[in-house]
C-alpha positions as CSV (number, residue, x, y, z in Angstrom):
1,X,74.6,91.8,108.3
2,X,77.0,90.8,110.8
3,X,79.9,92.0,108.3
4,X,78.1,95.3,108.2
5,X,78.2,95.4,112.5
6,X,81.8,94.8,112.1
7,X,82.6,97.9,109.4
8,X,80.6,100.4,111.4
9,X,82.4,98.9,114.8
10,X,85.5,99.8,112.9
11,X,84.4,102.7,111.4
12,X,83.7,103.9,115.2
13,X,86.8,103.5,116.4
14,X,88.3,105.0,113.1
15,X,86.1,108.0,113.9
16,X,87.1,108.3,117.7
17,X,91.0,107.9,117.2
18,X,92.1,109.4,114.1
19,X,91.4,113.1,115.2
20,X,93.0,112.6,119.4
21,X,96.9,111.8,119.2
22,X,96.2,108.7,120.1
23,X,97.1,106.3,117.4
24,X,94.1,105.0,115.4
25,X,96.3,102.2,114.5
26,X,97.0,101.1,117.6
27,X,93.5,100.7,118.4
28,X,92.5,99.0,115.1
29,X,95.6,96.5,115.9
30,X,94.0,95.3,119.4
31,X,90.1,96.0,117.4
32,X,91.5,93.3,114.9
33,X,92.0,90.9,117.7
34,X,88.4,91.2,118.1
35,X,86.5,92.2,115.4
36,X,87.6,90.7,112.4
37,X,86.1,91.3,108.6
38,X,85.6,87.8,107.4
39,X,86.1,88.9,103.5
40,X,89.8,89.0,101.3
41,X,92.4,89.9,102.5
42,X,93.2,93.2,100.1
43,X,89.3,94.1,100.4
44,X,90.5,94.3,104.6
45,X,93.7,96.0,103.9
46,X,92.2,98.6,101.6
47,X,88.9,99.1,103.7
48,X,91.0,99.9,106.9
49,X,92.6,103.0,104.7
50,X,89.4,103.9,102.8
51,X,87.0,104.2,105.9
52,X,89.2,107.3,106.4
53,X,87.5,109.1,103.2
54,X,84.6,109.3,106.4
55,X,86.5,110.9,108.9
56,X,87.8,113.0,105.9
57,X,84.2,114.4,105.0
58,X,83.5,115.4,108.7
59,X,86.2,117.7,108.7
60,X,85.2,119.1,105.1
61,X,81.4,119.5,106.9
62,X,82.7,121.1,110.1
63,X,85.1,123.5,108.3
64,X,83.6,124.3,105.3
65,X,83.0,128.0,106.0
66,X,87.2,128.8,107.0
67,X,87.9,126.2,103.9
68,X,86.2,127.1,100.9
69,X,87.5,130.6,99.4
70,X,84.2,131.2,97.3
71,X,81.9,130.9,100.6
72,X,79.2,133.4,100.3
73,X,80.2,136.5,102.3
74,X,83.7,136.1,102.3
75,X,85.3,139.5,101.7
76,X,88.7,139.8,98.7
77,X,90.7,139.3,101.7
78,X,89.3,136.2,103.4
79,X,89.1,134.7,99.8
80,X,93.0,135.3,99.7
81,X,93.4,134.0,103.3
82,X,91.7,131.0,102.6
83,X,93.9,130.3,99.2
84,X,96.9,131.0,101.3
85,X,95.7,129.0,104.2
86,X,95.5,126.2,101.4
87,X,98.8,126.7,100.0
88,X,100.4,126.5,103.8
89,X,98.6,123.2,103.8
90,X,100.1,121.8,100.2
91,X,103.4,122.5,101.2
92,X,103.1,120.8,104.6
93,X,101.7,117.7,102.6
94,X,104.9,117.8,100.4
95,X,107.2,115.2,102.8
96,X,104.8,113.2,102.8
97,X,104.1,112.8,99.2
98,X,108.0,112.8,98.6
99,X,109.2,110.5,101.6
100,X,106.5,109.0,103.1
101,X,103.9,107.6,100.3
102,X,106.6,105.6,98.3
103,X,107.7,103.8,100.7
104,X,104.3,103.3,102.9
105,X,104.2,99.8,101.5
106,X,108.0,98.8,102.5
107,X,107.4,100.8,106.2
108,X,104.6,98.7,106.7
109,X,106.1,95.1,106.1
110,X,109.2,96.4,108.2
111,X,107.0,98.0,111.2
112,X,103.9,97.5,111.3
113,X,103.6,94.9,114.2
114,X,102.7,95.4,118.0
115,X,106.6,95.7,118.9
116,X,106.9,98.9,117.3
117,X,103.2,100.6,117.9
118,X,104.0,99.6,121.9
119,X,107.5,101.5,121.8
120,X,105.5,104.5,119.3
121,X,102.7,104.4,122.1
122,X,104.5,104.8,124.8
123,X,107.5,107.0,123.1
124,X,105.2,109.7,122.0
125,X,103.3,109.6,125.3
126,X,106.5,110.5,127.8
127,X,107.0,113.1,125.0
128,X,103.4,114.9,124.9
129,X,104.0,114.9,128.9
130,X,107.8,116.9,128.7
131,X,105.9,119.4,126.5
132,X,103.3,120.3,128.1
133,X,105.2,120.5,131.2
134,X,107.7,122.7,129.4
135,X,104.6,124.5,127.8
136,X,103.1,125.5,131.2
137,X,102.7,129.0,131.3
138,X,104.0,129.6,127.8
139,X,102.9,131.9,125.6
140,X,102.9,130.9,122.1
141,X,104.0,132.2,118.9
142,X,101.4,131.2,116.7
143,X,98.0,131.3,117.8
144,X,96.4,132.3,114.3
145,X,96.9,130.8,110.9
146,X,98.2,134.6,109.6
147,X,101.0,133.7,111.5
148,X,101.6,130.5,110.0
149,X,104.1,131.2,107.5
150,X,105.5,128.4,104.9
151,X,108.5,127.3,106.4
152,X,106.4,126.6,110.2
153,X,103.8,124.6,107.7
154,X,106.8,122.5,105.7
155,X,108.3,121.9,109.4
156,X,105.1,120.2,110.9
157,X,104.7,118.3,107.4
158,X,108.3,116.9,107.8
159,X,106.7,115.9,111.6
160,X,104.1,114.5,109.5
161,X,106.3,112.2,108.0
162,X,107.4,110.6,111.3
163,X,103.3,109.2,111.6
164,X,104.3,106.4,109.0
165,X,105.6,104.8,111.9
166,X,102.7,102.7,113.3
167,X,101.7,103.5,116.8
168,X,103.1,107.5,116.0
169,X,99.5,108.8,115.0
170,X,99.5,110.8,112.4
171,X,97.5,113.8,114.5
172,X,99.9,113.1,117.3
173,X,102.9,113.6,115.6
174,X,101.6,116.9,113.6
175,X,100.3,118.6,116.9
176,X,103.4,117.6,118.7
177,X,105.5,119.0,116.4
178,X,103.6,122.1,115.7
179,X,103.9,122.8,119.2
180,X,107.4,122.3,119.8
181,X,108.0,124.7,117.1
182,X,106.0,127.6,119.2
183,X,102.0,126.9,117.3
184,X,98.8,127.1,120.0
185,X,97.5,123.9,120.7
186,X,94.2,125.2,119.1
187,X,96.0,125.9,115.8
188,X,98.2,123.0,115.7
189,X,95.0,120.5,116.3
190,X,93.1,122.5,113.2
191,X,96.1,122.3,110.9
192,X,96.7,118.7,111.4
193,X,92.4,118.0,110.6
194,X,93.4,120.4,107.3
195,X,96.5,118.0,106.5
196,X,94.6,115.2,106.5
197,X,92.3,116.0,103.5
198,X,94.5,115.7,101.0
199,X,97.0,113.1,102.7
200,X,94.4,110.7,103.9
201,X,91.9,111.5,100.7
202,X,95.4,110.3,98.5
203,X,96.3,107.6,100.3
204,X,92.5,106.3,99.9
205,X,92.8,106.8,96.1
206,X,95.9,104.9,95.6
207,X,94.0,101.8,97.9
208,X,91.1,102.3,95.6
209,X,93.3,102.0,92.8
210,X,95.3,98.8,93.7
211,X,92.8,97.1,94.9
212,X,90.6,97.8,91.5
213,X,86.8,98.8,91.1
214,X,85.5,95.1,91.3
215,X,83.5,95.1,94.5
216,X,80.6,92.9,94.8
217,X,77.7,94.8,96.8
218,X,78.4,93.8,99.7
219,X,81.9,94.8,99.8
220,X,80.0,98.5,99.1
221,X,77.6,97.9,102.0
222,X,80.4,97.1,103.9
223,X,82.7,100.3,102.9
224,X,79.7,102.4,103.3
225,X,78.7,101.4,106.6
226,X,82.3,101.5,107.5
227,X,82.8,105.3,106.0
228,X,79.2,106.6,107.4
229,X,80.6,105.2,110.8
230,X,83.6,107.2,110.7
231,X,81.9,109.9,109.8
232,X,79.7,110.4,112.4
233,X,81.9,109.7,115.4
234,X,84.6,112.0,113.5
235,X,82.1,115.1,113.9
236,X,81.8,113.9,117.4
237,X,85.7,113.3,118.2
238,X,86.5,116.7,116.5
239,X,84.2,118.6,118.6
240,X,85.2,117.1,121.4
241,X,89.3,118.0,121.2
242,X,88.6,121.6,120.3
243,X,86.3,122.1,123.1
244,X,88.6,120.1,125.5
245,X,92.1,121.8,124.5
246,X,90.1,125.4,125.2
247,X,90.6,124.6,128.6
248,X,93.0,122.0,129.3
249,X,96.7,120.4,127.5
250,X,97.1,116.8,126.2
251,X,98.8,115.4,128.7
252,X,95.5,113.2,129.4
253,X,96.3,111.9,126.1
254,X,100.4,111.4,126.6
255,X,99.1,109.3,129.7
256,X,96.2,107.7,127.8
257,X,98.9,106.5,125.1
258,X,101.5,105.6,127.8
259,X,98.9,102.9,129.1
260,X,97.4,101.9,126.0
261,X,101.4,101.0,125.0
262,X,101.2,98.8,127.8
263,X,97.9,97.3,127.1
264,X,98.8,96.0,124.1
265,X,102.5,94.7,125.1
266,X,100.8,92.9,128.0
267,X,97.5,91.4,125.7
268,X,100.4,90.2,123.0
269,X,103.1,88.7,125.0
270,X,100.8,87.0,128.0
271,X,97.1,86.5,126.2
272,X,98.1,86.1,122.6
């Protein structure tokens, strides 16, 4: 039971950071400090990926209608938007499958330690600031996903790329970069929640795959609880950032990350 606390504990924060450009690896970082899974250790390195396939599925639920191109209603030419809307996303997914994936394993080993997610933290927090400073009365080029063409799409997936970096957040560095390159902060949040289904879906296949189909049931329980978690607080989370961004920028969240950075420089050079 108290294993099953811990995965939806996770799953919660999984949930709450992986939609705001906050870094949901920062957080887990500073949650593992805390709240640790006392099971193997490639059952803990593939859950922390898999509990995604939750945070996944609230997207799927909240979008469903503007995602699926055989929803009932839909005229010829929303079907054809849809498939195009898809296609945008494919191609934006492309760095990553070429540059990023390969080498996630090698980036990780090299990076991922609280050094480099204090420097991404606070790095990508003086940057949301500049833009939305710069952005103040700006009016943006893209503020519809008709006006999204290919090359805009493979430009925020190179962006994408940069969120291999732990600390970057992978929404963060989407968003950012969708913006710099003229996209409305409504359109940039939704493409990044689109880019995510197949990136996050494919990384949590290739977890599944190498760490095998052997669990015992409570590693399910556990995976479950974590995933249902996620799910949950991701409905929540999304919700919250489109409804927020309506009538406000991020720079609550460039000054959020700037002192979480700090946080966890602080916690791991004087506590740990």
């Amino acid at each position: 039971m108290a294993e099953i606390l811990k995965a939806i504990l996770l799953g919660i924060i999984e949930g709450f950071t992986e939609w705001l450009p906050i870094s949901s690896t920062g957080h887990m970082i500073l949650a593992n400090e805390f709240i640790q899974l006392n099971m193997g250790a490639a059952f803990k390195e593939m859950f922390l990926v898999v509990v995604q396939l939750g945070a996944i599925l609230a997207v799927v639920l909240l979008y469903f209608q503007k995602l699926n191109p055989f929803a009932a209603g839909k005229t010829a030419e929303e079907r054809k938007d849809t498939l195009t809307l898809w296609l945008k996303v494919l191609v934006a997914c492309l760095p990553a499958a070429i540059i990023a994936l390969p080498f996630e394993d090698q980036i990780d080993a090299l990076f991922f330690n609280y050094q480099t997610v204090t420097i991404t933290l606070i790095l990508y927090g003086i940057l949301f600031l500049l833009l939305e400073r710069r952005n103040r009365g700006k009016t943006f080029r893209i503020n519809d996903f008709s006006a999204l063409d290919y090359k805009t799409a493979l430009l925020i997936g190179l962006f994408q790329v940069l969120s291999v970096i732990p600390g970057t957040s992978r929404s963060g560095a989407t968003i950012l970069g969708a913006m710099l390159i003229g996209t409305s902060r409504a359109v940039a949040a939704e493409f990044s929640f689109f880019l995510a289904i197949p990136v996050m879906a494919g990384a949590s296949l290739l977890k599944i795959v190498k760490f095998g189909l052997a669990f015992s049931g409570l590693e399910v329980l556990v995976l479950l609880a974590g995933m249902a978690a996620a799910f949950v607080i991701s409905l929540l989370a999304i919700r919250f950032l489109m409804g927020y961004i309506r009538k406000h920028d991020f720079t609550v969240f460039g000054i959020y990350r700037i002192v979480l950075g700090v946080l966890v420089a602080l916690y791991f050079v004087l506590l740990k």
